[in-house]
Structure formats: C-alpha cells, structure tokens
C-alpha positions as CSV (number, residue, x, y, z in Angstrom):
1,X,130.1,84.4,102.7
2,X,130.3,81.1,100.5
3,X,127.0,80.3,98.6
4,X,125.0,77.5,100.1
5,X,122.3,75.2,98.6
6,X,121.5,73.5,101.9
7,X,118.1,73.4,103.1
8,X,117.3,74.8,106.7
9,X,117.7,72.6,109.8
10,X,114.8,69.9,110.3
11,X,111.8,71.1,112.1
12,X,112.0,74.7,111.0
13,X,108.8,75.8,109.4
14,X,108.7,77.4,105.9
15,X,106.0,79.1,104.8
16,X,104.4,78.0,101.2
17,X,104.5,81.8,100.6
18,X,105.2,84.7,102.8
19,X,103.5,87.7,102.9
20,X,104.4,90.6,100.7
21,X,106.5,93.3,102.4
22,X,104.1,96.6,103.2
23,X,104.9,100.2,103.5
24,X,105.2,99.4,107.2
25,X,108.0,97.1,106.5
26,X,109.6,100.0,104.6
27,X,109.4,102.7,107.0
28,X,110.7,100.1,109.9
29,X,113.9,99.6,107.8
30,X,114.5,103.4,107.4
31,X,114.0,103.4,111.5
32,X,116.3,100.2,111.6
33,X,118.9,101.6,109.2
34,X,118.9,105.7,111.2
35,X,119.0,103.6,114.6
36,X,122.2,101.7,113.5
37,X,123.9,104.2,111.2
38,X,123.9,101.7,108.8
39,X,124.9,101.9,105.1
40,X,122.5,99.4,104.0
41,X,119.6,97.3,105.8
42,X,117.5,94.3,104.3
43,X,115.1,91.7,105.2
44,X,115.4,88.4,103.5
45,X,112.8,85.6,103.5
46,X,113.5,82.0,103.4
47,X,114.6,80.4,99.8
48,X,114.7,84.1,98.4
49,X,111.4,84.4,97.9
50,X,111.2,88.3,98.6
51,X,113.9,90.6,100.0
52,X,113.7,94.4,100.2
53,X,116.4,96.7,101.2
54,X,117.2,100.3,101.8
55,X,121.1,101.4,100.9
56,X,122.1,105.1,101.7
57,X,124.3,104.7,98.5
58,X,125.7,103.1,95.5
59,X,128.1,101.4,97.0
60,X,125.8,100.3,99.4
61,X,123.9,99.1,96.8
62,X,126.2,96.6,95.5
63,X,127.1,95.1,98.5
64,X,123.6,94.0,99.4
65,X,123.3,92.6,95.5
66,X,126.2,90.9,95.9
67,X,125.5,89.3,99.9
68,X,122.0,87.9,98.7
69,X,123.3,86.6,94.9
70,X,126.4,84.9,97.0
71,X,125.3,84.7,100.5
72,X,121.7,85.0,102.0
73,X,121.1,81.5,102.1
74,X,124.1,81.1,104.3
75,X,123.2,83.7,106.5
76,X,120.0,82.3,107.4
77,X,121.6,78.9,108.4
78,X,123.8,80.3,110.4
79,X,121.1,82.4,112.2
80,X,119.1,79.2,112.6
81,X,122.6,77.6,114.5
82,X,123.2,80.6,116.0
83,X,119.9,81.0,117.9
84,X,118.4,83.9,116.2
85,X,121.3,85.6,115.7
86,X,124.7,86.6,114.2
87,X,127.3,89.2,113.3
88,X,130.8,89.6,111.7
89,X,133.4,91.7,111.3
90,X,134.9,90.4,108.1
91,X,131.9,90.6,105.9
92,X,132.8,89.5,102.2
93,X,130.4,89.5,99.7
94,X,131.9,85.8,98.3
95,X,133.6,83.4,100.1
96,X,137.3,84.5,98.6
97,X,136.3,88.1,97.7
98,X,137.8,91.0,99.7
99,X,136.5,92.0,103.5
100,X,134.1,94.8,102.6
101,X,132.1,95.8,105.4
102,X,130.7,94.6,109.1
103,X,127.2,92.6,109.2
104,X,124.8,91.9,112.0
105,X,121.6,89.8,111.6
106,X,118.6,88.4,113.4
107,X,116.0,85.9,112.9
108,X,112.5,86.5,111.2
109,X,110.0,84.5,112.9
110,X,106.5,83.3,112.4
111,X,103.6,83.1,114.5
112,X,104.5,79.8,116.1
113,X,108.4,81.2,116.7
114,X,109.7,79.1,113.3
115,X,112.5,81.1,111.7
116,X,110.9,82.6,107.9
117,X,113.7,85.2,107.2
118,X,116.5,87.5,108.9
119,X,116.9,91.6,109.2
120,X,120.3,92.4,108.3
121,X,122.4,95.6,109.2
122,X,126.2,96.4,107.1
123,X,128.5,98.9,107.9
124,X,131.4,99.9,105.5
125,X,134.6,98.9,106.6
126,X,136.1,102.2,107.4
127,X,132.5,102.6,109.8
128,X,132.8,101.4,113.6
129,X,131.9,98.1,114.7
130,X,128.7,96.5,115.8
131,X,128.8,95.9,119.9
132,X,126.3,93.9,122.3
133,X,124.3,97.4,122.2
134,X,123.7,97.1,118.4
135,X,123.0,93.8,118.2
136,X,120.3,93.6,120.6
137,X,118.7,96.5,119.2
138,X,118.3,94.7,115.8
139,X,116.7,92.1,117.5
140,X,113.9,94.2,119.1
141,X,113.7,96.1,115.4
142,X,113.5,92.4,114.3
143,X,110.5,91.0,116.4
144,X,108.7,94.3,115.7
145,X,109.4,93.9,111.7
146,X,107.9,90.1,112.4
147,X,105.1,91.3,113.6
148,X,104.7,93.1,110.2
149,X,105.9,90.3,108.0
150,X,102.8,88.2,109.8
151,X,99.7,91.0,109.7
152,X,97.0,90.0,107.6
153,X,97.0,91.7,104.5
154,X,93.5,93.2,102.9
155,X,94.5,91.1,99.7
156,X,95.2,87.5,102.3
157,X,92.0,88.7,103.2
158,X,90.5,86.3,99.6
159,X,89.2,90.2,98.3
160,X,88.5,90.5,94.5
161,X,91.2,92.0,92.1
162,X,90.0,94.9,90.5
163,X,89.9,93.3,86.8
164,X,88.1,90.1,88.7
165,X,85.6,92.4,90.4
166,X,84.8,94.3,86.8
167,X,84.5,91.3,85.3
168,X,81.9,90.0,87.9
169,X,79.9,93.0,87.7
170,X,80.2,93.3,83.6
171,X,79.1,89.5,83.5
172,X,76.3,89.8,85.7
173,X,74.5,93.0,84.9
174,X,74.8,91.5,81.2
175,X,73.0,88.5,82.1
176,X,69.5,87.9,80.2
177,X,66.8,88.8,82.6
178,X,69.2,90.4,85.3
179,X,68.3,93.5,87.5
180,X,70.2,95.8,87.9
181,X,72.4,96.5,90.8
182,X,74.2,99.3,93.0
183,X,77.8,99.7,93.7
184,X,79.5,100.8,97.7
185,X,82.1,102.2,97.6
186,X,83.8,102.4,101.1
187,X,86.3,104.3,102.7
188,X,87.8,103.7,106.5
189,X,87.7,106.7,108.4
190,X,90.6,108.5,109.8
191,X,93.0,105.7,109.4
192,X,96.0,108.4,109.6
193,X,95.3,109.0,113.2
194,X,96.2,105.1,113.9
195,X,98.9,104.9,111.9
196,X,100.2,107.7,114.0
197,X,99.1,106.9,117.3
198,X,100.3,103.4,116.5
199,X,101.9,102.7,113.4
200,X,101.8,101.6,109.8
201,X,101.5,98.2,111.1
202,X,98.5,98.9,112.9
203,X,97.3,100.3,110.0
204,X,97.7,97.4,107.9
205,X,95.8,95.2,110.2
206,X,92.9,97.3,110.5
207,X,92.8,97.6,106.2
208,X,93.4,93.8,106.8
209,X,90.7,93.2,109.4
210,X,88.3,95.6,107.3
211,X,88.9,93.4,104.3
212,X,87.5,90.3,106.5
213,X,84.4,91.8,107.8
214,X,83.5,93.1,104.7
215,X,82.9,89.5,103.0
216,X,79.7,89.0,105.3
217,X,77.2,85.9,104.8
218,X,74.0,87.7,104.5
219,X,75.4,89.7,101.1
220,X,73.6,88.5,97.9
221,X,74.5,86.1,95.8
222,X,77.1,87.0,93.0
223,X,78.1,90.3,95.2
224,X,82.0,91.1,94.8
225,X,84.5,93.3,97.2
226,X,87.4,94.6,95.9
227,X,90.1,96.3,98.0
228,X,90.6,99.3,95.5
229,X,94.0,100.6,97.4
230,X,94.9,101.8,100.6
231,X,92.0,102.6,103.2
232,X,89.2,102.0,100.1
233,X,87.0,99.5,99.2
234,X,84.2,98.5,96.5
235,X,81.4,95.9,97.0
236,X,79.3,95.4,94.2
237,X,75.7,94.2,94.9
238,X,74.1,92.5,92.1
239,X,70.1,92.6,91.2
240,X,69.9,95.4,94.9
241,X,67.9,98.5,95.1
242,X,69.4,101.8,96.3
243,X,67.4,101.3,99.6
244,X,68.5,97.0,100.1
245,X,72.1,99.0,99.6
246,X,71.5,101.0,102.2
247,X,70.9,99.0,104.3
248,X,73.5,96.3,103.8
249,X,76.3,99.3,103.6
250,X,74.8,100.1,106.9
251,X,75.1,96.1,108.6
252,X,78.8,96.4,106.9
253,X,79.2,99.6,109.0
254,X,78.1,98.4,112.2
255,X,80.5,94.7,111.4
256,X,83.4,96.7,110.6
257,X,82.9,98.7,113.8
258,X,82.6,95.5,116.1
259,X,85.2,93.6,114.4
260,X,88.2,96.4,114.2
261,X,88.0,97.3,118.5
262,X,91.2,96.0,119.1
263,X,94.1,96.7,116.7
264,X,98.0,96.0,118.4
265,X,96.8,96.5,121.2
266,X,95.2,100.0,121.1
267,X,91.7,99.9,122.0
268,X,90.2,102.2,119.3
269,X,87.4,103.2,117.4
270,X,87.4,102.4,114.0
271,X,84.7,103.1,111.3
272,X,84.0,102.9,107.7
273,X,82.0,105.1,105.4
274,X,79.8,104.5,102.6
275,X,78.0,105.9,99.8
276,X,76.0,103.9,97.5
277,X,74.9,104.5,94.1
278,X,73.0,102.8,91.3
279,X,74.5,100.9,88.6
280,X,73.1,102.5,85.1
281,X,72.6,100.0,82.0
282,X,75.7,100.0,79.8
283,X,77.9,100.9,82.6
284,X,79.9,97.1,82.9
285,X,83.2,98.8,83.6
286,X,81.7,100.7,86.8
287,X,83.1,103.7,86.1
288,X,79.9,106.5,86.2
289,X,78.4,104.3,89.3
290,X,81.9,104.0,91.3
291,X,82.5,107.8,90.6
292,X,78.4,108.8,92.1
293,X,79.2,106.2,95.1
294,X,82.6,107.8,95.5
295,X,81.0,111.2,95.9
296,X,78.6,110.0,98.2
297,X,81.0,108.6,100.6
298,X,82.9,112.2,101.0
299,X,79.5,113.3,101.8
300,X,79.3,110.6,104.6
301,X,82.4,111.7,105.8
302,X,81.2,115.5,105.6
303,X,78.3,114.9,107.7
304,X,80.0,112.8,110.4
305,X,81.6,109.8,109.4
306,X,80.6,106.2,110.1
307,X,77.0,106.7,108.3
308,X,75.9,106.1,104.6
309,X,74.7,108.3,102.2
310,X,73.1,107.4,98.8
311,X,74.1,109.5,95.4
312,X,70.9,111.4,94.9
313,X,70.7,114.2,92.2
314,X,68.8,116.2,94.3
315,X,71.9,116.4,96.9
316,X,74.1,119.7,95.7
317,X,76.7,118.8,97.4
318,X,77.2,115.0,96.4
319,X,75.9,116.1,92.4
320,X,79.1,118.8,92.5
321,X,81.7,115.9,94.0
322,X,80.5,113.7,91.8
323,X,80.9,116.8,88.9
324,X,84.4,117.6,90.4
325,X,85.7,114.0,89.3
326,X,84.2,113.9,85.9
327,X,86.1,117.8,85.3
328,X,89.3,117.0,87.5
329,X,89.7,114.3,84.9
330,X,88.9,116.8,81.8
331,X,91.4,119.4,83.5
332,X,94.2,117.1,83.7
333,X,93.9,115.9,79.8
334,X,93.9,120.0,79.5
335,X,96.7,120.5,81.4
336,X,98.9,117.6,79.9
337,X,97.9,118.8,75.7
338,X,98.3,122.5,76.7
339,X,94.6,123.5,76.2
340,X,94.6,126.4,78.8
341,X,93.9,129.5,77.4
342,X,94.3,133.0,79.2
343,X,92.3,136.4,78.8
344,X,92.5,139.6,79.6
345,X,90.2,142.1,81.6
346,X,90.9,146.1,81.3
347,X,91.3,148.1,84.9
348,X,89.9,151.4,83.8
349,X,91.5,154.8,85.4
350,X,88.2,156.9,86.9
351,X,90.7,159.9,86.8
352,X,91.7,160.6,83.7
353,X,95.4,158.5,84.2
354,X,96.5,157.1,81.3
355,X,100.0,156.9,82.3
356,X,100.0,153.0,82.6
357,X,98.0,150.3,81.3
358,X,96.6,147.1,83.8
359,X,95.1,144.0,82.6
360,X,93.8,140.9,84.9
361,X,94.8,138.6,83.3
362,X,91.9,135.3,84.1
363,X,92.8,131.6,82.9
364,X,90.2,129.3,80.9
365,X,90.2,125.6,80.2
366,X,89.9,125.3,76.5
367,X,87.6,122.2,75.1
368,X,88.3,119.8,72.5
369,X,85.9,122.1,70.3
370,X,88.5,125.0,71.0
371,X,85.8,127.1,73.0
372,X,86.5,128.8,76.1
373,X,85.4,127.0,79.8
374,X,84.7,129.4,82.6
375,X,86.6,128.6,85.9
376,X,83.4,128.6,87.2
377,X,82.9,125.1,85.6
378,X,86.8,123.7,87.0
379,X,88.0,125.4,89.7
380,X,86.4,123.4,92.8
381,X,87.5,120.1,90.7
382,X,91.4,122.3,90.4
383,X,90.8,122.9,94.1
384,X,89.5,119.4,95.8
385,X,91.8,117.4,93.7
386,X,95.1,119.7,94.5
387,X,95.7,121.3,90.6
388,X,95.9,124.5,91.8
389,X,99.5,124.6,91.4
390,X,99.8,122.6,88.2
391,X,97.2,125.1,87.0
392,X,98.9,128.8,88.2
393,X,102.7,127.3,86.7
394,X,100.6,126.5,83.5
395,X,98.9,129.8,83.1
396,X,102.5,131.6,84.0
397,X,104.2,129.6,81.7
398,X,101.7,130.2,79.1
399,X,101.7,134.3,79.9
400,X,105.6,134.5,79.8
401,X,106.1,132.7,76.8
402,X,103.7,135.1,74.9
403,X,105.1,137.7,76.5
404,X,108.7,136.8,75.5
405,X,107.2,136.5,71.9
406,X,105.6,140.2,72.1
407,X,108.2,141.9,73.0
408,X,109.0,144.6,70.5
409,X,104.8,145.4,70.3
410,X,104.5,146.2,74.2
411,X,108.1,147.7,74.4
412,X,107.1,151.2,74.1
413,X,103.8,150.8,76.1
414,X,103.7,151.2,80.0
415,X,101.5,148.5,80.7
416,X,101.1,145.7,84.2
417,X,99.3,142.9,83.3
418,X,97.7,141.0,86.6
419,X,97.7,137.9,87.6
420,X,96.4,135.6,90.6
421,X,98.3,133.4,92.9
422,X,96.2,131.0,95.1
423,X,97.1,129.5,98.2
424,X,98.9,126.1,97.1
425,X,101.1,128.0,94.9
426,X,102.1,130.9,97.0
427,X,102.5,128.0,100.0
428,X,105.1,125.4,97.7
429,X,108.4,126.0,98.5
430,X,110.2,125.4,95.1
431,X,107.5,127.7,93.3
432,X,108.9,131.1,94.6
433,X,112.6,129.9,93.3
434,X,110.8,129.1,89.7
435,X,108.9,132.6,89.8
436,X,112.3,134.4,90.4
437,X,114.2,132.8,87.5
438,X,111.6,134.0,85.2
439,X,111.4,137.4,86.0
440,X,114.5,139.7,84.9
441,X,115.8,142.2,82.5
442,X,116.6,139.2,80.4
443,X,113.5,137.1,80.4
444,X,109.9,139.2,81.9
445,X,110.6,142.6,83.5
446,X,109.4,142.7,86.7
447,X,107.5,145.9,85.9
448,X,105.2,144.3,83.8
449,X,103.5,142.0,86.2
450,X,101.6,142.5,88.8
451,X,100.5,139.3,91.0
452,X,97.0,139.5,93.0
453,X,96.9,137.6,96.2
454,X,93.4,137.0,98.4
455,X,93.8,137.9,102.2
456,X,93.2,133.9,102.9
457,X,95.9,133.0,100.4
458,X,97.8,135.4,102.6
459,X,97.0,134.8,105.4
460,X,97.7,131.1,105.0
461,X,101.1,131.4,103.6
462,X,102.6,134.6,106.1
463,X,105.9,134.4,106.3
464,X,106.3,132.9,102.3
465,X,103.6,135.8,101.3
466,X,106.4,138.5,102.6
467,X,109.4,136.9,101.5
468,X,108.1,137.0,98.0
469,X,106.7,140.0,98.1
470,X,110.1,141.4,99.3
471,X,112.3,139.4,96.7
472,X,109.7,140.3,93.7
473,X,109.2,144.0,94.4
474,X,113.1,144.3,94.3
475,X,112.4,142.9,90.5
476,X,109.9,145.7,89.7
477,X,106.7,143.5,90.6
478,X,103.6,145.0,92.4
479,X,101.3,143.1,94.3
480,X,97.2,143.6,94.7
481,X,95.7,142.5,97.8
482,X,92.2,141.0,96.5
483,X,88.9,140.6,97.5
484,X,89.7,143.6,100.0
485,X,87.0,144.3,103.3
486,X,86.0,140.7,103.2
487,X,88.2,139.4,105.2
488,X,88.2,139.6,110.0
489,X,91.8,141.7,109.4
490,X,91.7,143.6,106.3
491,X,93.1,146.2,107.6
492,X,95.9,144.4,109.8
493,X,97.3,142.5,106.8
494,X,97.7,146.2,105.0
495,X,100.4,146.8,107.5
496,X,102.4,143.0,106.7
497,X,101.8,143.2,103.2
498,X,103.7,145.7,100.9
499,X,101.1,145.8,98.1
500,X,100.7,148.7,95.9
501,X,96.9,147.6,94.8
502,X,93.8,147.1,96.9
503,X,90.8,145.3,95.2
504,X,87.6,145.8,96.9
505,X,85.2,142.9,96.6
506,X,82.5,143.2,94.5
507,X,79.8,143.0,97.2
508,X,80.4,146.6,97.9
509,X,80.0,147.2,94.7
510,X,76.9,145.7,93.4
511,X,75.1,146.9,96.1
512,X,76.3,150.7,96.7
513,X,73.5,153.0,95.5
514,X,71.2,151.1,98.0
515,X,73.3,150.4,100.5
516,X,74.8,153.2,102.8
517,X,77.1,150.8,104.6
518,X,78.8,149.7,101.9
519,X,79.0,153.4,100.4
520,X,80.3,154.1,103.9
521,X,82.9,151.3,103.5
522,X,84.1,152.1,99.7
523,X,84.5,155.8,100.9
524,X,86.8,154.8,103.6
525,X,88.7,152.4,101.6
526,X,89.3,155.2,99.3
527,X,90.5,157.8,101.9
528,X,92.9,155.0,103.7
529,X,94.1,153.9,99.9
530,X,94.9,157.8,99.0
531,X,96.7,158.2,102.9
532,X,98.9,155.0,102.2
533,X,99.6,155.7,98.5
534,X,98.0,152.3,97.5
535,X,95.7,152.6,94.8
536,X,91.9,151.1,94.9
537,X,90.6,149.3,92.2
538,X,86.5,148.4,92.0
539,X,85.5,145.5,90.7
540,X,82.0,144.4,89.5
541,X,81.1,147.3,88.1
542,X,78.3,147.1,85.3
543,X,76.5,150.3,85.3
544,X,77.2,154.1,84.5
545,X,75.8,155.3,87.7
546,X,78.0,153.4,89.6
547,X,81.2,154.1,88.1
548,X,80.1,157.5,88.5
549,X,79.5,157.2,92.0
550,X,82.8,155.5,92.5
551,X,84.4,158.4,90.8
552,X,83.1,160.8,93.6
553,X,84.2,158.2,96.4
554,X,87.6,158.7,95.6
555,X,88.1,154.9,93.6
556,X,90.9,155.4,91.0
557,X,90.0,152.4,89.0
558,X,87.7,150.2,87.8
559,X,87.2,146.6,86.3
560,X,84.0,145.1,85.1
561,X,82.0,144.2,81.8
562,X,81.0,148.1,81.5
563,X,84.3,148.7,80.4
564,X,84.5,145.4,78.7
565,X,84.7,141.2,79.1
566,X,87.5,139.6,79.5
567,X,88.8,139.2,75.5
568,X,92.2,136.8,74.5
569,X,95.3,138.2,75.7
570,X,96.0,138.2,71.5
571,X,94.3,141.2,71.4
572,X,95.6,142.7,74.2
573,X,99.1,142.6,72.7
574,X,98.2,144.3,69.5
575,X,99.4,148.2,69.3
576,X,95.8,148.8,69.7
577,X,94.1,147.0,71.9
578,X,90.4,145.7,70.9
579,X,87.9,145.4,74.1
580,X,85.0,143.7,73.6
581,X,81.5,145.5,73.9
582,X,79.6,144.8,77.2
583,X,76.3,145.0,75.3
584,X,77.1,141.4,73.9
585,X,75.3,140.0,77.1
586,X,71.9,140.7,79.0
587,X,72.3,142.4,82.5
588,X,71.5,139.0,84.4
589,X,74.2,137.3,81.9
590,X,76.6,139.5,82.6
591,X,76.3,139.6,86.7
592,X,76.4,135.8,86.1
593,X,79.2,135.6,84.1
594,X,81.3,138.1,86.1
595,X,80.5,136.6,89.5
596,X,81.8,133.4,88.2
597,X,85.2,135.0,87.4
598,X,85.8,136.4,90.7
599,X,84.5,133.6,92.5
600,X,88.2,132.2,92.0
601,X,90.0,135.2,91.6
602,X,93.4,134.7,94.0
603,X,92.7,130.8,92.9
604,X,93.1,130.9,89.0
C-alpha cells in the first residue's frame, strides 16, 4: 500500500485525542484475531495517534510494522471511500514491495457514526482467503471494539494523578493553621462478576462512571480523588474528622450505587466500599493513612460490602490487615536480600530408637539487626498477600544449598530432616517439576527429607497431593500428615495419602492428663498408627509427665521445647548436634512461643 499524506474526506470527524486503548480493547483483538485465524490483528486511529496490535509471530510482527510505517493512512481513506470497509488479496507492505499476505479492514466509529480508526485482520499468503463470512464478522468485532474505543475512562473522568493527589494533600496538611484531615480509600465491589457476566468493557464503564460520581459538589474544599488503578480509588478530605468522613464515604456509597444501575445494558447492582482513616502529622506522602484506610475497606468488604468502616485500633481485625501490609512489605525486602533463616526442632524417639535422626525443620524472617522473627509475626501478611510460595522455594532453596555444602558431616548419619509444604505451593503446577530436579543421588537424596503436609493443604490440592507423593517416595522421600485428628476426614485421607508420619495436633496434647477424650483419641491414634505401620509423632509437649504418658499410649515420638527449641540448622549439621535447653523460657513463654510455631506449620 503506497504511503499517503492526504487528509480524510471533508465532513469526517477527528477527534482532538482519542481515547487510550484498555485491557478490554486487548482481549477483543485476541477474540478478533482466534475468530479469524489471523496472523496479526490491529486497530489504528486516525493520524497515528495510537495503534495496538496482537501478531501470533515474528513475522507477523513485521508485517504490521511495516503496513502502519508505509500504509495505515491509506487504509483508512480507502475505508472512508469504501463505506466502512475493505479487503485485499495482494496485501504489500509498500507500494512496489512483494505481495505478502491478505488484509481485511473495517471502520472505527464514534459516537455520532464519524469514522476515528479501522480494525484490521492479515493472513499470510500461504493462509486461505478472507470471504463475505469473514468480512462481516470483522465488522460486528468492529462496532463492538468501538463501543470500547468510546467508554468513558476513570482517568476522562478529570480524576487526580497520583503525584497531583500527594501533592494536594502534602500542600495542604502543611499549610499554617490547617487541620488535619482523613483519607477514603475505596474499592468497587465485585467488579469481576460484571466483567464476566458482561465484559471488560462493561467494566471499564462502571470504573469510568465510578470515577464521575465520586467528584460530588457537597465534598470540602481542597478535597482530591485519585483513581489509584483498576477497581480502586482514594479521596482525600482536607481539615474532616473521622466521623464528617464517615459520613461523606457513606453519601459517596449511596451516589455511586444510584449512578452505576445501568452499565451496557445489564441492569445491575453495583457498590463501592470504604474505609476511612485519619491523616497523622508528618504523613504528607499518605502512606501510614492510605495503608489504615486500605485495611479498613477489606474489613467493609468482610462484613458485607457496600458499607464503611473507620480504622480503629481497637478493631483486631482491621489493626492485623493493616499489620499484614506494613510486614508483607518487610517480608518481600527479606525475601529479595536473602534474610530468611531456617531452624531446626528435634523429634525425640519415646522408645529407645535411635536408628534414625528427624528434625522439623521451621523458617524465620531474619531482621536488619540479624535476629530471628517468629512466623507468628509474617505468616498471615505471607498468606493474604500470596508469598507463600515465594517463601516455601526460598526456605528449600536455602535447606538444599546447606545441605549440598554438608555433605561429608551428615554422610555417615541416618538422619530426615522435615519440612512443610502449604497449600499454594503443593497446588502450583511448575513447583512439583522444580522439587523433582532437586532431589537425586546427585543433588539431595531423597532419604533425607521428609515433607509435612496439613490435611487442608491436602485436601485442597488431591490429585497434585498424590502425584507427588507418588513421584517423591520413588526418590526415597517420606511424607507426615500434620496437624492429624483436627480435620472432618482424618481418617479418610489416611487411606489417599501414602504418608509414613502422622502428627497429632497439639490440642491433644496440652490437654491429655485432664482430658479423657483426648487420652481416648491419642490412644487410638497410636493403635491405628502401629496397625498401618505409620509412625505417630506428638507435638506440644512441654512436661515430663506427659511425655511419660505418651510413652504408655503407644506415641513413638515426640517434638516440643522439653526436648529442646528450635536452634539454627548450623548446629544441627555439626557431628554433634547442640539442642538448646528448654529451661531458657518460663512455662507461659514457652506455650506461647511454641503455639506460634505450629500455628503455620504445613504453611512455612
């Protein structure tokens, strides 16, 4: 196509800018370009302002560079004298270059029917040709795609940058004599379900439409709103109690529920959340208020949706979101410098079996300061904010490594060191193919490892849960079903899951020389352990007369800070291994302590 500097015919209408391309524009070409079995497909706006395009390959590729550097403008004439539309057979990226593929387009149009841009569809040349059938396809894919090109964006919407709406807030809670403010932060609620039920376009709208409603008249002076990204806002509310906050992020509420009815149609019911929080002096940036006010918002959507809540310090629940942003932030700095530590936790033999050696082995988050950080303190930030995986490939890597490096000192020793698996991990599909590299006579052998798995991790993950169980024990690997008797099929999942280990709770254990139920239970677990040749391990156990009491049960192990607290694997590895004396911590510190550990064991 020969290169063209005309303008467009008179009368047509151009745009001083057109909209920015969405998401929704993207996934429309994928459909356009799988409906067409095309090797490229783009959209093109008038003048070259914008163009986007998907090409299945390389060559591809080139062929749309080449069409819009040589040809677009061209194009889009001859859809405008075409009547919307046009195709070839004879497509040629310049005007004396070689035929290179087959090209049919149709018109872009505005809201008053003015032609803005074109959809284009190639085909290779060795690819069948476009018929009647193709073409008019395109051109329903193209009035849906201008429907998309002409939805209201959140940021047509006149909403604040993010820089802008810092600067706002910085400027005025520094001003002499100002009060200070509060912060929403807002999220739409459920926005998937529309964009599912009716598209990404739809979606767009309603972020759109959202954006509109929030800039309401009766806000105070000065006040900002900022479309963050996706289905989140902020609106900062200068010189505004928490309460005057509450009850303009409730007015915005009810606005944004009256003014988003009706989106493409689909008669739905949309609603934001809020949470509102204080904005402290010295916090210009935002940052500690936007993080409380983001915390309260989950909250709102916790308890129902479509409501406010206020950060309060009182509220456990809001104080540990807002806690889980503040760590997920630390964890992540951890994870990216390497500061994850891992120690080690004996499993005593109550029989007098010394024949092998097993160690839990527990992660820790290790602080600037170099001191150990409990997963008490991380693991519902590693869990919200989906680092559970990141943090069980860290902790393996970290254990192999050392292992790799030790060798020669635990050659001669028969020991199994243990190690949890949570859900995430056990449920990603490229993590099983990782785990099965490292594990060989020429890397780990199998038959020092031992992986503990909970019965929800399991039972999440079935069918992946076997198959690496299967492919692992093959390796010399034992697995330990965790947390055992907790669980609504503890029992069932003994019969699915090949595990050599069961790992009664520590509920059962803390209370079994008061309780006869649970001494019921423990004794039974023992008996069905023995009959199945699985051994049973007790955890929790602090005191002499309980481990004595397990003994005569019929447990063949034990783990707890009687025999010892969880030391660095360091020691561990050394010909002798040092355990650390359980006197080093009151009774109540120790239960604490302890209880924190296997509050994630299966997730660390």
């Amino acid at each position: 196509m020969a290169r063209s500097a005309s303008q467009p015919p008179s009368g047509t209408v151009v745009p001083a800018q057109p909209p920015a391309p969405t998401a929704a524009v993207e996934a429309a070409l994928a459909r356009v370009r799988d409906a067409l079995d095309a090797v490229f497909v783009a959209v093109h706006a008038q003048g070259g302002r914008y163009s986007l395009s998907i090409a299945r390959d390389k060559p591809g590729a080139r062929l749309i560079e080449d069409l819009w550097r040589h040809g677009a403008e061209g194009m889009l004439q001859q859809v405008h004298a075409g009547g919307g539309s046009i195709g070839t057979n004879r497509l040629r990226g310049q005007s004396d270059g070689p035929v290179c593929g087959k090209l049919v387009a149709s018109a872009l149009r505005d809201r008053s029917g003015a032609i803005i841009g074109l959809l284009a569809a190639v085909r290779m040349v060795d690819q069948p040709k476009f018929g009647p059938t193709d073409s008019a396809q395109l051109g329903s894919f193209a009035a849906e795609m201008s429907a998309l090109m002409n939805a209201p964006t959140a940021e047509s919407a006149g909403l604040l940058s993010w820089s802008a709406f810092q600067e706002r807030a910085r400027t005025l809670e520094n001003a002499a004599g100002a009060t200070a403010g509060c912060v929403l932060y807002g999220d739409l609620d459920q926005l998937h379900v529309l964009n599912k039920l009716a598209g990404l376009g739809a979606g767009d709208q309603a972020i759109a439409a959202v954006g509109e409603a929030l800039q309401d008249e009766s806000l105070p002076q000065g006040a900002g709103v900022c479309h963050i990204s996706g289905d989140r806002f902020a609106v900062y509310l200068p010189g505004t109690s928490l309460s005057q906050g509450r009850r303009l992020a409730e007015q915005l509420c009810r606005i944004v529920s009256e003014r988003c009815a009706n989106i493409s149609g689909l008669r739905t019911r949309l609603s934001i959340s809020f949470g509102v929080a204080f904005v402290p002096a010295g916090d210009g940036e935002l940052t500690q208020a936007l993080a409380a006010a983001e915390a309260a918002c989950r909250a709102a959507k916790d308890r129902g949706r479509g409501r406010v809540e206020i950060y309060q310090d009182a509220d456990q629940s809001i104080v540990r979101r807002n806690d889980d942003v503040l760590v997920a932030s630390r964890l992540r700095r951890a994870l990216e410098t390497e500061r994850i530590g891992i120690v080690a936790q004996p499993l005593v033999s109550l029989t007098g079996d010394t024949s092998t050696e097993y160690f839990e082995l527990l992660v820790r988050m290790v602080s600037e300061t170099g001191t150990f950080i409990s997963p008490a303190h991380f693991m519902s930030a590693a869990t919200r904010y989906q680092m559970l995986i990141d943090l069980d490939r860290t902790m393996l890597i970290r254990v192999f490594n050392r292992l790799r490096s030790a060798r020669d000192e635990i050659a001669n020793r028969r020991v199994r060191f243990s190690l949890n698996l949570s859900g995430p991990t056990i449920g990603d599909p490229s993590f099983l193919e990782w785990l099965a590299t490292s594990i060989g006579e020429n890397s780990i052998p199998g038959e020092w490892l031992q992986f503990e798995i909970t019965e929800t991790a399991a039972v999440a993950n079935v069918a992946q849960t076997q198959d690496m169980i299967r492919r692992l024990r093959a390796r010399g690997v034992e697995f330990a079903l965790d947390d055992f008797g907790t669980g609504v099929s503890s029992f069932a999942y003994l019969k699915a899951f090949d595990v050599s280990m069961l790992k009664l709770d520590g509920s059962f254990t803390r209370d079994l020389l008061s309780n006869l139920r649970s001494e019921s239970l423990v004794r039974g677990i023992a008996q069905l352990g023995q009959s199945m040749g699985i051994q049973t391990v007790a955890e929790c156990v602090e005191t002499e007369p309980v481990r004595a009491r397990l003994a005569e049960l019929g447990i063949e192990r034990a783990q707890g800070f009687l025999f010892g607290q969880p030391v660095p694997l360091e020691s561990i590895l050394s010909a002798q291994p040092a355990v650390a004396p359980a006197a080093a911590a009151a009774p109540a510190e120790v239960a604490s302590a302890e209880a924190a550990d296997k509050a994630v064991a299966g997730q660390s």
